[in-house]
N, C-alpha and C positions, 0 to 999 in steps of 0.2 A: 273580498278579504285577502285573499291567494293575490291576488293583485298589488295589494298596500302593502303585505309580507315582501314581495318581492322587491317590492321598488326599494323600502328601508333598508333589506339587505343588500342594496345594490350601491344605495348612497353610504352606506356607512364601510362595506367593502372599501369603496373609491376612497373614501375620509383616510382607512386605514394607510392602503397603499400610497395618499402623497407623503400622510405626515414619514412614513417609512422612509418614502423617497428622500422627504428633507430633511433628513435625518441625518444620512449622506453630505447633505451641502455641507462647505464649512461656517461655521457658528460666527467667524472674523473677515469683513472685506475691506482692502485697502485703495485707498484714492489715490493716486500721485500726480503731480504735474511739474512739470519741469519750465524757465527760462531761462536763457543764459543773457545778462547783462554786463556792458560795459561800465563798468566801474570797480573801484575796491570792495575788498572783503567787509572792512571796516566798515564806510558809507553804506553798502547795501542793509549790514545786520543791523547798524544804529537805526534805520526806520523801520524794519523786523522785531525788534526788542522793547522798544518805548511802545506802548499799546498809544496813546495819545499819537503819534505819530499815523498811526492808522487810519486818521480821519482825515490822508492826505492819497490813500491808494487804495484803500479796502471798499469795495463797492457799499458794503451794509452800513460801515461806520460814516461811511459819506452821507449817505441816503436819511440816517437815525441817529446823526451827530447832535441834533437837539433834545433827542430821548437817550441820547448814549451816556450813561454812569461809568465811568473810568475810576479809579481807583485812587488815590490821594497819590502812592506812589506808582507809577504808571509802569514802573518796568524792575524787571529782575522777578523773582521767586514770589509766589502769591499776590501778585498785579495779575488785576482782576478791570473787567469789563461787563457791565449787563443789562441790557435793552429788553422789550416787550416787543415781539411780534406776532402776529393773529393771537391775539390774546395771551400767550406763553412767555413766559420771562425765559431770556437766554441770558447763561454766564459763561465766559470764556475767562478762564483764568489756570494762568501760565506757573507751570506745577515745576520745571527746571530750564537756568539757562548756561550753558557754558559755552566754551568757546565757538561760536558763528551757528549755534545750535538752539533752538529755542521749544519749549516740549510745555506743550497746553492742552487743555483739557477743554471741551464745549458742551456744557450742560444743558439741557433745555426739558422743561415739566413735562414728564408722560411717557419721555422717549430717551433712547438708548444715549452714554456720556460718547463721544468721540475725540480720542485722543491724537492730539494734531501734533507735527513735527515738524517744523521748518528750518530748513537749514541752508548755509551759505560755503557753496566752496568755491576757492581760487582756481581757477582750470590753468594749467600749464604754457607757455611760453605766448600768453598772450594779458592784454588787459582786461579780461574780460573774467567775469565771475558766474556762477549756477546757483540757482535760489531752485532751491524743492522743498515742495509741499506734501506732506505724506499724510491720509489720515487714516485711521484707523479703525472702522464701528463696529462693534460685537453687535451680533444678531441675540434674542432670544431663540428657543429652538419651536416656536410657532411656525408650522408652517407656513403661514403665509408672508412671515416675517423673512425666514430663509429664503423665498423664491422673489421676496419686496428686494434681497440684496443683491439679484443679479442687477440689476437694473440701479443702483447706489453711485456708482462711478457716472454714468451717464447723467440722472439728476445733480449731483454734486458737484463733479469734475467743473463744467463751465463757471462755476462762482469761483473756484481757486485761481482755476485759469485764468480771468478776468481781473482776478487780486493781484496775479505775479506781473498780468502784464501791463498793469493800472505804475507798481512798485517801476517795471522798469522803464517807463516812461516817464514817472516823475525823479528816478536818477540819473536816464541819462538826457533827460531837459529836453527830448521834442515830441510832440505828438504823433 
Protein backbone atom coordinates (compact mmCIF):
# COMPACT_ATOMS: atom_id res chain seq x y z
CA UNK A 1 0.00 0.00 0.00
CA UNK A 2 3.06 2.49 1.15
CA UNK A 3 4.25 1.50 -2.29
CA UNK A 4 0.88 2.47 -4.52
CA UNK A 5 0.89 5.87 -2.18
CA UNK A 6 4.11 6.64 -3.29
CA UNK A 7 4.14 5.82 -6.80
CA UNK A 8 0.71 8.19 -7.30
CA UNK A 9 2.27 10.77 -5.48
CA UNK A 10 5.18 10.66 -7.53
CA UNK A 11 3.22 10.55 -10.84
CA UNK A 12 1.05 13.13 -10.14
CA UNK A 13 3.97 15.53 -8.50
CA UNK A 14 5.82 15.00 -12.19
CA UNK A 15 1.95 15.77 -14.00
CA UNK A 16 2.08 18.89 -11.67
CA UNK A 17 5.60 20.14 -12.50
CA UNK A 18 5.28 19.73 -16.60
CA UNK A 19 1.99 21.26 -16.85
CA UNK A 20 3.79 24.31 -14.56
CA UNK A 21 6.57 24.05 -16.80
CA UNK A 22 4.28 24.46 -19.97
CA UNK A 23 2.84 26.90 -18.62
CA UNK A 24 5.98 28.99 -19.23
CA UNK A 25 6.05 28.02 -23.13
CA UNK A 26 4.26 30.58 -25.24
CA UNK A 27 0.66 29.76 -25.94
CA UNK A 28 1.52 31.31 -30.10
CA UNK A 29 4.30 29.62 -32.67
CA UNK A 30 5.20 31.06 -35.87
CA UNK A 31 6.25 29.30 -39.19
CA UNK A 32 8.07 31.36 -41.68
CA UNK A 33 9.68 30.70 -44.86
CA UNK A 34 11.12 32.88 -47.19
CA UNK A 35 12.07 32.78 -51.29
CA UNK A 36 13.26 35.23 -53.25
CA UNK A 37 11.99 35.17 -56.95
CA UNK A 38 12.74 36.69 -60.20
CA UNK A 39 10.00 38.19 -61.25
CA UNK A 40 7.36 41.12 -60.44
CA UNK A 41 5.44 42.11 -57.54
CA UNK A 42 2.35 41.83 -59.70
CA UNK A 43 2.94 38.31 -61.50
CA UNK A 44 4.13 36.78 -58.31
CA UNK A 45 0.85 37.96 -55.97
CA UNK A 46 -1.69 37.21 -59.01
CA UNK A 47 -0.84 33.37 -58.51
CA UNK A 48 -0.76 34.11 -54.38
CA UNK A 49 -4.31 35.63 -54.45
CA UNK A 50 -6.54 33.55 -56.93
CA UNK A 51 -6.88 30.32 -54.63
CA UNK A 52 -7.71 28.49 -58.25
CA UNK A 53 -4.34 29.27 -59.21
CA UNK A 54 -2.92 27.16 -56.49
CA UNK A 55 -3.54 24.07 -58.23
CA UNK A 56 -0.43 25.15 -60.29
CA UNK A 57 2.27 25.34 -57.22
CA UNK A 58 0.76 24.31 -53.91
CA UNK A 59 1.69 20.70 -53.31
CA UNK A 60 -1.87 19.72 -51.50
CA UNK A 61 -3.91 21.49 -54.16
CA UNK A 62 -2.00 19.53 -56.85
CA UNK A 63 -2.23 16.38 -55.17
CA UNK A 64 -6.43 16.89 -54.07
CA UNK A 65 -7.24 19.15 -57.12
CA UNK A 66 -10.03 16.46 -57.89
CA UNK A 67 -11.33 16.54 -54.09
CA UNK A 68 -10.54 20.42 -54.04
CA UNK A 69 -13.86 22.67 -53.61
CA UNK A 70 -12.67 26.18 -54.48
CA UNK A 71 -15.12 28.82 -54.07
CA UNK A 72 -17.33 30.35 -57.04
CA UNK A 73 -15.11 33.46 -56.48
CA UNK A 74 -11.75 32.29 -56.06
CA UNK A 75 -10.03 35.31 -54.88
CA UNK A 76 -10.14 38.49 -52.70
CA UNK A 77 -12.01 38.65 -49.12
CA UNK A 78 -13.85 35.19 -48.13
CA UNK A 79 -12.62 32.92 -51.18
CA UNK A 80 -12.50 29.97 -49.66
CA UNK A 81 -10.99 26.39 -50.40
CA UNK A 82 -12.03 22.85 -48.74
CA UNK A 83 -10.83 19.34 -49.20
CA UNK A 84 -10.96 16.13 -46.81
CA UNK A 85 -7.82 14.66 -45.60
CA UNK A 86 -7.58 11.51 -43.19
CA UNK A 87 -10.91 11.75 -42.80
CA UNK A 88 -10.97 15.90 -41.62
CA UNK A 89 -12.41 18.48 -43.73
CA UNK A 90 -9.90 21.35 -44.16
CA UNK A 91 -11.04 24.98 -45.09
CA UNK A 92 -8.68 27.68 -46.03
CA UNK A 93 -10.34 30.73 -46.42
CA UNK A 94 -8.63 34.03 -47.02
CA UNK A 95 -10.07 36.56 -44.27
CA UNK A 96 -8.01 39.85 -46.05
CA UNK A 97 -6.22 41.02 -49.08
CA UNK A 98 -4.38 44.16 -49.75
CA UNK A 99 -1.77 45.37 -51.47
CA UNK A 100 0.91 42.17 -52.30
CA UNK A 101 -0.53 40.82 -48.90
CA UNK A 102 -2.79 38.02 -48.62
CA UNK A 103 -4.03 36.94 -44.79
CA UNK A 104 -6.05 33.43 -44.39
CA UNK A 105 -7.15 31.53 -42.17
CA UNK A 106 -6.77 27.21 -42.25
CA UNK A 107 -9.40 25.48 -40.34
CA UNK A 108 -9.38 21.92 -39.87
CA UNK A 109 -11.95 19.63 -37.31
CA UNK A 110 -10.60 18.95 -33.83
CA UNK A 111 -7.64 21.20 -34.21
CA UNK A 112 -6.32 24.52 -33.57
CA UNK A 113 -7.33 27.50 -36.79
CA UNK A 114 -3.86 28.75 -38.23
CA UNK A 115 -3.62 32.10 -39.46
CA UNK A 116 -1.34 32.35 -42.54
CA UNK A 117 0.14 35.48 -44.03
CA UNK A 118 1.66 35.73 -47.37
CA UNK A 119 3.14 38.17 -48.69
CA UNK A 120 5.17 39.80 -51.64
CA UNK A 121 7.85 42.40 -51.65
CA UNK A 122 9.84 44.18 -54.28
CA UNK A 123 13.66 43.90 -53.03
CA UNK A 124 15.57 46.95 -54.04
CA UNK A 125 17.71 47.54 -57.12
CA UNK A 126 17.13 44.33 -58.60
CA UNK A 127 14.35 42.24 -60.60
CA UNK A 128 13.77 40.10 -58.22
CA UNK A 129 10.93 39.75 -55.68
CA UNK A 130 10.46 37.99 -51.74
CA UNK A 131 7.41 35.74 -51.26
CA UNK A 132 7.04 34.95 -47.20
CA UNK A 133 5.06 32.65 -45.63
CA UNK A 134 4.20 33.46 -42.15
CA UNK A 135 1.91 31.28 -40.07
CA UNK A 136 0.80 31.58 -37.09
CA UNK A 137 -0.87 28.51 -34.61
CA UNK A 138 -2.14 29.18 -31.09
CA UNK A 139 -1.41 26.29 -28.77
CA UNK A 140 -4.16 25.29 -26.11
CA UNK A 141 -2.32 25.49 -22.66
CA UNK A 142 -2.31 21.37 -22.52
CA UNK A 143 0.56 20.42 -21.79
CA UNK A 144 1.34 18.19 -24.26
CA UNK A 145 0.01 20.57 -26.82
CA UNK A 146 2.81 23.33 -25.54
CA UNK A 147 5.77 20.89 -25.71
CA UNK A 148 3.73 19.35 -29.50
CA UNK A 149 4.70 23.18 -30.46
CA UNK A 150 8.26 23.06 -30.17
CA UNK A 151 8.51 20.74 -32.85
CA UNK A 152 5.41 22.82 -35.28
CA UNK A 153 8.07 24.54 -37.45
CA UNK A 154 9.96 21.36 -38.25
CA UNK A 155 6.64 19.23 -39.26
CA UNK A 156 5.23 22.31 -41.07
CA UNK A 157 7.94 24.44 -42.29
CA UNK A 158 8.96 21.85 -45.38
CA UNK A 159 5.06 21.95 -46.83
CA UNK A 160 5.51 25.88 -47.11
CA UNK A 161 8.80 25.53 -48.25
CA UNK A 162 7.89 23.28 -50.97
CA UNK A 163 4.80 25.66 -51.81
CA UNK A 164 7.27 28.95 -52.28
CA UNK A 165 9.55 26.87 -54.21
CA UNK A 166 6.87 24.90 -56.33
CA UNK A 167 5.53 29.30 -56.86
CA UNK A 168 8.97 30.02 -58.02
CA UNK A 169 9.56 27.75 -60.32
CA UNK A 170 6.38 28.02 -62.07
CA UNK A 171 7.08 31.95 -62.43
CA UNK A 172 10.31 32.01 -63.45
CA UNK A 173 9.49 28.92 -66.12
CA UNK A 174 12.42 26.28 -65.41
CA UNK A 175 12.65 23.44 -63.29
Amino acid sequence: MRLIKGFILAVTGLFIVITLVSLLMPSKVMTARTVVIHGTAEKVFAKISDLQQWKHWHPVFMQDSAAMHISEHSSGKNAYAEWTSNGKTNKFVVTAVSLNELKASLMRAGENDASNIISVTSLNDSNNVQAEWRVLTKLKWYPWEKFSGIFIDKITGPGYEAALNNLKVLIEGKP
